[in-house]
C-alpha positions as CSV (number, residue, x, y, z in Angstrom):
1,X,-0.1,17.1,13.8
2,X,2.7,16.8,11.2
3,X,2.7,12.8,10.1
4,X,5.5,10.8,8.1
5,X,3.8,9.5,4.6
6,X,5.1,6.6,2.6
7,X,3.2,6.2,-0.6
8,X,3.8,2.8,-2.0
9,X,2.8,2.6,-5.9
10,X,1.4,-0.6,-6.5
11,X,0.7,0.0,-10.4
12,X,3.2,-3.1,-12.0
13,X,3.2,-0.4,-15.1
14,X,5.9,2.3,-14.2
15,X,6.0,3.5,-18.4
16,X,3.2,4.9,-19.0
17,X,0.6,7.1,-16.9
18,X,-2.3,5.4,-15.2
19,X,-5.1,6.7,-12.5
20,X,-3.4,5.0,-10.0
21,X,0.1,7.6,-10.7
22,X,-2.6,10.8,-10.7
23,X,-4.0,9.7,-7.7
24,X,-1.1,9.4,-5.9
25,X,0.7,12.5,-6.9
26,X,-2.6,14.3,-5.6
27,X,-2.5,12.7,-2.1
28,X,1.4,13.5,-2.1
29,X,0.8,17.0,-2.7
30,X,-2.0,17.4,-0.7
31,X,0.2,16.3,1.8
32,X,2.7,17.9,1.7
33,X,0.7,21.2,1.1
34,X,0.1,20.6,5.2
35,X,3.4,20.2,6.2
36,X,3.3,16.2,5.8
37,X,6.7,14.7,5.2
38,X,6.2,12.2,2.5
39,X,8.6,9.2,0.6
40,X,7.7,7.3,-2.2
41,X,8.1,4.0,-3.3
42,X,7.6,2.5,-7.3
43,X,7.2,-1.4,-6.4
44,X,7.5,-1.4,-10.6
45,X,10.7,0.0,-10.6
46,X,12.3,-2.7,-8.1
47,X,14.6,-5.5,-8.8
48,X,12.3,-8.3,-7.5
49,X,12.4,-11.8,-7.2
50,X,9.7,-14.2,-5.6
51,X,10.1,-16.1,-2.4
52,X,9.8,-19.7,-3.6
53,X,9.9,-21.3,0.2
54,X,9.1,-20.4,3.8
55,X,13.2,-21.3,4.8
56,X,13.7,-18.5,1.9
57,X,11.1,-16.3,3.7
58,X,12.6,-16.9,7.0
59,X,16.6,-17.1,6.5
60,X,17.2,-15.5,2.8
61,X,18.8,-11.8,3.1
62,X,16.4,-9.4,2.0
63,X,17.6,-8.4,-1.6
64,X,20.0,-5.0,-1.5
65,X,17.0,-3.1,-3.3
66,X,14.8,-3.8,-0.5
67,X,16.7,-3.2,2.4
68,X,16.0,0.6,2.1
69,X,12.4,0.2,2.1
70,X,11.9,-1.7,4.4
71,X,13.7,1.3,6.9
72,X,11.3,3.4,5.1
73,X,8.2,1.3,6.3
74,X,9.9,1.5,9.7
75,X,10.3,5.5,9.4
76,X,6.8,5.6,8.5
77,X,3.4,6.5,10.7
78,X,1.3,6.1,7.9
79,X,1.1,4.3,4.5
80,X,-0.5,4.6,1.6
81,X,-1.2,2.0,-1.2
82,X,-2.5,2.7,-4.8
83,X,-2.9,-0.5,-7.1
84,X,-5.7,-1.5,-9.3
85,X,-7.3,-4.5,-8.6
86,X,-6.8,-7.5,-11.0
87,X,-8.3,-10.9,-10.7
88,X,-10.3,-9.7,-7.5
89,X,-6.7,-8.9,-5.6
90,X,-3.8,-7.0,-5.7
91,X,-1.5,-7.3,-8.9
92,X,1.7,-9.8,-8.4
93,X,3.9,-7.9,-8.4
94,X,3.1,-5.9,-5.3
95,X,2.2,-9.3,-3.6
96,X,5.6,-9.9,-4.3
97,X,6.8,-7.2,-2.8
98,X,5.1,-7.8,0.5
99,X,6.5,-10.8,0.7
100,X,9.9,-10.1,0.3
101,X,10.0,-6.4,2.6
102,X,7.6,-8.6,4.9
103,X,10.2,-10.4,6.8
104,X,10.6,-11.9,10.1
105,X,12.6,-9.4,11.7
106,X,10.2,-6.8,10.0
107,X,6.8,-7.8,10.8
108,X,7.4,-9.4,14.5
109,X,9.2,-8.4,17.0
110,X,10.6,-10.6,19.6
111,X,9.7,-9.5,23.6
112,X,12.7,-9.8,26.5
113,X,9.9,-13.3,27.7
114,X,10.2,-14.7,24.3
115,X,7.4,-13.8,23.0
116,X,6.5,-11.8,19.4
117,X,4.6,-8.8,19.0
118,X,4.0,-7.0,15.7
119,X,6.7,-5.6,14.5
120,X,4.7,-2.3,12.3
121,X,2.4,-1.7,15.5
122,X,1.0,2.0,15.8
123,X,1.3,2.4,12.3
124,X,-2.3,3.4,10.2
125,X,-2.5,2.6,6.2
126,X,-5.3,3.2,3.4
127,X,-5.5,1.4,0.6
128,X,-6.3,3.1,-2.6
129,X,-7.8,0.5,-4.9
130,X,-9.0,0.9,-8.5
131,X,-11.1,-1.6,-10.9
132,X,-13.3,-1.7,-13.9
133,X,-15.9,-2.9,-11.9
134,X,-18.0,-0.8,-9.8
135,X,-17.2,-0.6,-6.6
136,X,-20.0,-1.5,-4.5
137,X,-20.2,-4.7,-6.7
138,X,-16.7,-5.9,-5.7
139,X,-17.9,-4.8,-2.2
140,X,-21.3,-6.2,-2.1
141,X,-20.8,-9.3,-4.7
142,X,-17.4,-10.1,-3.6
143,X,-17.4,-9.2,-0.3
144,X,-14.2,-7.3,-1.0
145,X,-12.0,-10.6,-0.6
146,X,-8.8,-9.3,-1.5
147,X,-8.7,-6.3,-0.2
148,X,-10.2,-8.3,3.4
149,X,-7.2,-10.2,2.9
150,X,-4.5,-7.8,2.3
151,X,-6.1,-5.7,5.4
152,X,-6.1,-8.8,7.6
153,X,-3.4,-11.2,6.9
154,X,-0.9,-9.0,5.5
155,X,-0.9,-5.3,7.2
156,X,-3.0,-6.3,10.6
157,X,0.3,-9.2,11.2
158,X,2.6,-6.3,11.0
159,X,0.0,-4.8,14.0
160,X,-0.7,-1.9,11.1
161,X,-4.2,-0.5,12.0
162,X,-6.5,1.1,11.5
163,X,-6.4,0.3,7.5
164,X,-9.1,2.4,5.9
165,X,-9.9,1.6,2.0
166,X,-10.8,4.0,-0.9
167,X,-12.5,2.0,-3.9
168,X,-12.6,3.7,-7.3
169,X,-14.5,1.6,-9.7
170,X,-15.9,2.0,-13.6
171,X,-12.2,3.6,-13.9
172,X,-12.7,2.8,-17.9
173,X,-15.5,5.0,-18.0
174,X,-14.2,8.3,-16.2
175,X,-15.5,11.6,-17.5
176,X,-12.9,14.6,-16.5
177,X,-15.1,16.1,-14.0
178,X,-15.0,12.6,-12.4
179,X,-11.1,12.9,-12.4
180,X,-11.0,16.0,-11.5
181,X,-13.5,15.4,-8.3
182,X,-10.9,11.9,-7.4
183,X,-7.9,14.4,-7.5
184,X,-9.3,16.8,-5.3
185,X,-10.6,13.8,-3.1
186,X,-6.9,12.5,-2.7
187,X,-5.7,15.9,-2.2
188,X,-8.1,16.1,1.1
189,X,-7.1,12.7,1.9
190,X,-3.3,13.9,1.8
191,X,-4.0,16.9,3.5
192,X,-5.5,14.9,6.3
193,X,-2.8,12.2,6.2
194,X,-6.1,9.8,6.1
């Protein structure tokens, strides 16, 4: 089954190459190596501003930049972030990004009886996450906090589920044959539209 892909780069560093840019092109091939129809979006190379109050959040317009990607997140079946972790969450700048594409009218849906249902429902997402630290320490130290967060209070409001995580830790350590096996993992991944 042929699936709509938006893959949303999370990296706030657009200039210069990272493993989060790799990674992505990988899954984006992969994808559309099956057929997959995939769109991409560089939160780095946006024109954003930060929300500053919830009367902003809830009667602002969403800035002209945005507008498009937030038909895009309606186009899509299934999304795809890839951010490195910093401070134990995502970076800011895609924070700020969900904040802003995240509106009212976006995320919730208002029912003929008045009532709200989410507005992304149907939708799946994995979260492509990488840190210095090994994974299974953020997982089993930290519980994962951020990423629990993100999953819960940001993409499950928008009735996006299931959200499956992929957690690359140690990244300043990597050995080729270690980026070479992550490549090919994304490229499954893609192929799949997992």
């Amino acid at each position: 089954m042929k699936r709509r892909i938006l893959i949303i780069q999370g990296h706030p560093d657009h200039r210069a190459p990272h493993l989060a840019h790799a990674l992505a092109d990988a899954y984006a091939s992969g994808a559309q190596l099956q057929g997959h129809e995939v769109r991409q979006v560089c939160v780095a190379q946006l024109d954003l501003s930060l929300l500053r109050s919830q009367e902003e959040w809830e009667r602002k317009p969403v800035p002209a930049a945005l507008v498009a990607v937030q038909e895009e997140l309606r186009w899509a079946q299934h999304l795809v972030f890839f951010f490195p972790l910093w401070l134990g969450e995502m970076p800011a700048m895609l924070k700020g990004f969900l904040e802003q594409v995240a509106r009212p009218d976006l995320v919730r849906v208002q029912g003929a009886d008045g009532h709200s249902s989410p507005g992304l429902k149907g939708r799946s997402a994995r979260l492509v996450v990488t840190m210095g630290m090994p994974a299974l320490f953020y997982r089993g130290f930290y519980g994962g906090h951020g990423l629990r967060s993100m999953r819960r209070s940001v993409l499950g409001f928008m009735g996006i589920s299931p959200v499956r995580q992929t957690l690359i830790g140690r990244v300043g350590t990597l050995s080729p044959h270690r980026f070479e096996s992550l490549v090919h993992q994304m490229q499954m991944l893609g192929r799949s539209a997992r």
